[in-house]
C-alpha positions as a Markdown table, in Angstrom:
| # | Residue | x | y | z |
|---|---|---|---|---|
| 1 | Unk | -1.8 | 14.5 | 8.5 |
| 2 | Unk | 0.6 | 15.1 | 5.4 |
| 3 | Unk | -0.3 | 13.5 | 2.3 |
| 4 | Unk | 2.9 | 12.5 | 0.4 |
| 5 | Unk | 2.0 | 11.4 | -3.6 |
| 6 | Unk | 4.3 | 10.3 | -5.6 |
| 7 | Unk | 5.9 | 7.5 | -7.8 |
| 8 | Unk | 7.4 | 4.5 | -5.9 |
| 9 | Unk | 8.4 | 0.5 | -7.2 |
| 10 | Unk | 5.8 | -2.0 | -6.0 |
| 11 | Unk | 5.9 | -5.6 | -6.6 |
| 12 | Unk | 2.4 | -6.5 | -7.4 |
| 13 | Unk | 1.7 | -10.1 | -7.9 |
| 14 | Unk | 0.1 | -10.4 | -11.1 |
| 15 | Unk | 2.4 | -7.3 | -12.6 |
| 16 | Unk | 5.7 | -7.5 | -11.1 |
| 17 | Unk | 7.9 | -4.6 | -10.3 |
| 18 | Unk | 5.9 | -1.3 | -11.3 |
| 19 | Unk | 6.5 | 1.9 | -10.8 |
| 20 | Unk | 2.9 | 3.7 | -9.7 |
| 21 | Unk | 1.6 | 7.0 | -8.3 |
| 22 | Unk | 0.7 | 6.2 | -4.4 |
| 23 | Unk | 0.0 | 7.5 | -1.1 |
| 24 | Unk | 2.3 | 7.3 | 1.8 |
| 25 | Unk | 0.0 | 5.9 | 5.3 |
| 26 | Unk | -0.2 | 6.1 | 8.3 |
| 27 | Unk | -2.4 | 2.6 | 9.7 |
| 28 | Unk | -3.9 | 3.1 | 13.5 |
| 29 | Unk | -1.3 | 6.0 | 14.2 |
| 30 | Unk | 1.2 | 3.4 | 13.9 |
| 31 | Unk | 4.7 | 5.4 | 12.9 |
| 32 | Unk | 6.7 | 1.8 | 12.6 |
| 33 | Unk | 4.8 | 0.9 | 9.5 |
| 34 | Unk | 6.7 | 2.9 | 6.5 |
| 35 | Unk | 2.9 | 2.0 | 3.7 |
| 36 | Unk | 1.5 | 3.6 | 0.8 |
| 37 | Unk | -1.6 | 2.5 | -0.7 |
| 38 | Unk | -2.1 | 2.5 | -4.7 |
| 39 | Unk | -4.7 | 1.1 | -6.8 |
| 40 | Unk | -4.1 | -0.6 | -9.3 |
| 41 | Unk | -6.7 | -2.2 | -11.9 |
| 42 | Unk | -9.9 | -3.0 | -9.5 |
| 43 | Unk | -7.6 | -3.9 | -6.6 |
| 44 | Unk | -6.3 | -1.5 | -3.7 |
| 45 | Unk | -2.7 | -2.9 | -2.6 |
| 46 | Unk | -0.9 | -1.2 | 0.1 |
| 47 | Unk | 2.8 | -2.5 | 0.4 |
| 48 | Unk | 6.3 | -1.4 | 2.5 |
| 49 | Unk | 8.2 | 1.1 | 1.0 |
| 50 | Unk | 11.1 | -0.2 | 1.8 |
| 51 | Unk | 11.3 | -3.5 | 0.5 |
| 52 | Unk | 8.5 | -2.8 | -2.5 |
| 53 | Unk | 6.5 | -5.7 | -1.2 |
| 54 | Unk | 2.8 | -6.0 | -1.2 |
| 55 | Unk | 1.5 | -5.9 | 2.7 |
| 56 | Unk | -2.4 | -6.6 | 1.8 |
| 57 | Unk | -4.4 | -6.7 | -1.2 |
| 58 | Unk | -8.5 | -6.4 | -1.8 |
| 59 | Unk | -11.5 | -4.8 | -3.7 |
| 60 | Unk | -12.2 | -2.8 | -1.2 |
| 61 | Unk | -10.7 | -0.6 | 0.9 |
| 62 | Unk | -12.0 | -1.3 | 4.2 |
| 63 | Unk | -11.1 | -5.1 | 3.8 |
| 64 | Unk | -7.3 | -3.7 | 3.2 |
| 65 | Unk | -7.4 | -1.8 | 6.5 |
| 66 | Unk | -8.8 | -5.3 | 8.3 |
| 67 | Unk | -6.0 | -7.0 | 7.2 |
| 68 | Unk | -3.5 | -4.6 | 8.2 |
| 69 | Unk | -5.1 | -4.7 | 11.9 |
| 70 | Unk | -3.4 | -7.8 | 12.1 |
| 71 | Unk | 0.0 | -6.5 | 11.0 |
């Protein structure tokens, strides 16, 4: 697995557009999903990297990966 880190724009919620370190994902082996993961504050977001928007959100990490089951 490659780990990619580096700066990217993410719209968080509370924020706005911010430019963070993150993590480039891979969810369930699933190549279609183009995620990173950052944390920011207490919460772990992990949004498309395309289109900077914020796929799930939560305080922890294994509630994240729950949510993007379903996506």
């Amino acid at each position: 697995m490659k780990k990619i880190d580096k700066k990217r724009w993410v719209n968080i919620p509370t924020k706005g557009r911010t430019r963070l370190y993150s993590r480039k994902i891979t969810v369930n082996g699933r190549e279609d999903l183009n995620v990173a993961k950052v944390k920011y504050g207490d919460l772990w977001y992990v949004f498309d990297i395309d289109s900077e928007d914020v796929v799930a959100q939560g305080y922890k990490w294994f509630d994240v990966l729950k949510i993007l089951e379903d996506v």
